[in-house]
N, C-alpha and C positions, 0 to 999 in steps of 0.2 A: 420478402425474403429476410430472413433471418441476419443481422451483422454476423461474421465472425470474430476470432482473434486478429488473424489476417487483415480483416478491414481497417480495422484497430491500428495494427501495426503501420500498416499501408500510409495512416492522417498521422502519426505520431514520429516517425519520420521525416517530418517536416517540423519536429520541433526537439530541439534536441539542443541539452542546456537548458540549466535553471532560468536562464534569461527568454527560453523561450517556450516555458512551459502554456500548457491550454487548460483553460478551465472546463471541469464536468462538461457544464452545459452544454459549450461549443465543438466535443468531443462527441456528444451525444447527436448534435445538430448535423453534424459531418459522414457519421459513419449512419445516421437513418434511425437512431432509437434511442431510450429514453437511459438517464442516466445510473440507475439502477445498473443496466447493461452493460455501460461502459465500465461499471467498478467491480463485475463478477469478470468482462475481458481485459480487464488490468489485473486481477488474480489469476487468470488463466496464461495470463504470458509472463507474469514474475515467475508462475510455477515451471513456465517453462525455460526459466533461467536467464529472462529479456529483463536489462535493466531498466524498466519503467519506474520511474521516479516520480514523487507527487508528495506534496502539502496544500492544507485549502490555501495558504496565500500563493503560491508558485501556480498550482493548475500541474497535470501531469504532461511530461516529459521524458524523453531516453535521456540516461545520463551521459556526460561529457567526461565528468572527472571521477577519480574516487572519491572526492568532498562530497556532489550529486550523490553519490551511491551512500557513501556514509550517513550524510545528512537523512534523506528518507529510513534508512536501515534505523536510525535513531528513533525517528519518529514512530515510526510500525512498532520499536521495540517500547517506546515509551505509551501508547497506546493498549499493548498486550498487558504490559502490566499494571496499568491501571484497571483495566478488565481484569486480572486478576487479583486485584488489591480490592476490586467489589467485592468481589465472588466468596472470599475468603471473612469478608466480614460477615454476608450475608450468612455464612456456613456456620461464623462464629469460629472458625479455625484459624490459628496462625497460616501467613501466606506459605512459609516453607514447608507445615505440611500439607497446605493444599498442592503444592509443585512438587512435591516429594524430595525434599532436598535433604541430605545424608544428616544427619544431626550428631556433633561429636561432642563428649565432654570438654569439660573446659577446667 
């Protein structure tokens, strides 16, 4: 049988707090499938507006605080754009108009 998000949620519930974050691995070993899985049902439950929090040193986690929530919220955004700081050289375009961002004189 297939894990769910559910599943997911069900082991991650027992960790709550940066202090008691789980790594991939042991997330993956809990709910029956391989870590891949685990990281598409931790985007299936942030989308669902479940604060699961997560850095590779922490291991993921529900947050506790808004620091927890901030802190991941940093990381994901510092991640996006680095991915987009590729993209944009790769294009050979400036980053703001690969995000489309208003461009005013000066």
């Amino acid at each position: 049988m297939t894990p769910t998000k559910h599943d997911l949620l069900v082991v991650l519930r027992t960790h709550i707090g940066r202090e008691n974050g789980c790594k991939v691995s042991d997330l993956a070993y809990h709910v029956r499938t391989n870590e891949r899985t685990v990281r598409k049902l931790v985007s299936e439950l942030r989308a669902d507006g479940i604060a699961v929090c997560g850095h590779p040193a922490t291991g993921y986690f529900i947050a506790r605080t808004a620091e927890d929530l901030e802190e991941t919220c940093g990381f994901l955004r510092s991640r996006a754009m680095h991915s987009l700081t590729l993209e944009s050289k790769l294009r050979k375009i400036p980053l703001p108009d690969l995000i489309g961002q208003l461009h005013l004189r000066t």
